[in-house]
C-alpha positions as CSV (number, residue, x, y, z in Angstrom):
1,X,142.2,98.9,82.9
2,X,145.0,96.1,84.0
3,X,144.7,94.5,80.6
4,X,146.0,98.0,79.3
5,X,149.4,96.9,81.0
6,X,150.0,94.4,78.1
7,X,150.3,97.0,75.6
8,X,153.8,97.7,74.5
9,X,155.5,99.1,71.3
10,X,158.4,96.7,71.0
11,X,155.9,94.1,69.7
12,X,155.4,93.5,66.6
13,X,151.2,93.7,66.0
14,X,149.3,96.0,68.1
15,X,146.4,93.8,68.5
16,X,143.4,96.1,70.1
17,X,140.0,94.5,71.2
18,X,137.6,97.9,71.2
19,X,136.4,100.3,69.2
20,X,138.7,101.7,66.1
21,X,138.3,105.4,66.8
22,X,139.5,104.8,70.7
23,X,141.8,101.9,69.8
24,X,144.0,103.4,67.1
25,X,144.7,106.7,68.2
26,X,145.7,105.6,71.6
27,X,148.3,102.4,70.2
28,X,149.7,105.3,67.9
29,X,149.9,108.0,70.9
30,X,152.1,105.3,72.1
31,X,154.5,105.3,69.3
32,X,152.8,101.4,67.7
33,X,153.7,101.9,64.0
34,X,149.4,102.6,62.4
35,X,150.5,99.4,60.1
36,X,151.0,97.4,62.9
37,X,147.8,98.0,64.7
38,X,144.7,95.5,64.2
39,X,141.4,96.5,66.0
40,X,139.4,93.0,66.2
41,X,136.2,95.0,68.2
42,X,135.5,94.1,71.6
43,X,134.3,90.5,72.3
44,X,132.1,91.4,75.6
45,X,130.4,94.3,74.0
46,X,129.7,92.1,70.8
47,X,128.0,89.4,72.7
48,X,125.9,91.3,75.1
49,X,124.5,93.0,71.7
50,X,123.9,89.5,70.3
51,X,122.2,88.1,73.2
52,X,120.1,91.6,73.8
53,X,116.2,90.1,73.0
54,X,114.2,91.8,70.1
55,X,111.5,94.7,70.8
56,X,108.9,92.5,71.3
57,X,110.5,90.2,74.5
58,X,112.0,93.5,75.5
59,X,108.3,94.7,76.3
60,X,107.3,91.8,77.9
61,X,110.3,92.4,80.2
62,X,109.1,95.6,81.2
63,X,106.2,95.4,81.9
64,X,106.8,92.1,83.7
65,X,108.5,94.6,86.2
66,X,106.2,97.1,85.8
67,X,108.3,100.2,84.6
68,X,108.6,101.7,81.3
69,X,111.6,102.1,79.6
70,X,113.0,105.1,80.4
71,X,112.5,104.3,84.1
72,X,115.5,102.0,84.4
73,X,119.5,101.4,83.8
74,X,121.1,98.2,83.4
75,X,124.5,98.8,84.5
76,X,127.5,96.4,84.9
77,X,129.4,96.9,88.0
78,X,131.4,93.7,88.1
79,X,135.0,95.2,88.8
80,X,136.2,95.1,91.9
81,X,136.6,99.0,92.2
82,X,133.3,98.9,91.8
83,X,132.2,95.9,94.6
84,X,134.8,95.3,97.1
85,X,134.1,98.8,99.1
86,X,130.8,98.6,100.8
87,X,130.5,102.6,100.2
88,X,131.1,102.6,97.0
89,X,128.8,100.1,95.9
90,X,126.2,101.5,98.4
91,X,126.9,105.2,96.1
92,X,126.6,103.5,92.1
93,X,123.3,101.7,93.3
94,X,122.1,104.8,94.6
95,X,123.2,106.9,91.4
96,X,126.4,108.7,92.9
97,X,129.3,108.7,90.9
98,X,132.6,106.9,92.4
C-alpha cells in the first residue's frame, strides 16, 4: 500500500498500525531494530468492529433484505485499484478476482 512507502529504518521508532504477527516480522525483515518497533493495531479495522451492531440488529438487517447470512459479503472496495477501471469493478462485483 502507498502508506508502506513511509517505512524506513533510519528512524528511530518503527511505529506499525496492524496486526503484531504481520507488523513485526515485516519492520524487522527490513532491518528496524525489534526494540524499536511499536504495533498500535489498526485504527480502521478497530472501528468498523466497534460500530458492527449486536446479533439481535444484525438479524433484523437480514431479513430486512431478505437473505440469510451466509448469502451475502460485505466487501470494501474503496481504493482506486479497485474503482477507477470500469472492468475491474464490473469483475469484484461479480466475484472475479482482479
Amino acid at each position: 500500500m502507498p502508506e508502506e512507502l513511509n517505512r524506513s529504518s533510519s528512524i528511530t521508532l518503527q511505529i506499525c498500525a496492524s496486526r503484531q504477527r504481520v507488523a513485526r516480522p515485516t519492520s524487522a525483515s527490513r532491518g528496524i531494530d525489534e526494540t524499536k518497533i511499536l504495533v498500535t493495531g489498526n485504527t480502521v479495522v478497530e472501528a468498523v468492529l466497534r460500530m458492527l451492531p449486536d446479533a439481535t440488529e444484525r438479524s433484523l438487517i437480514v431479513s430486512r433484505f431478505g437473505v440469510s447470512p451466509d448469502q451475502f459479503v460485505l466487501a470494501t472496495i474503496h481504493r482506486p485499484e479497485n474503482t477507477d477501471d470500469r472492468a475491474v469493478l464490473a469483475g469484484l462485483l461479480a466475484g472475479q478476482p482482479a
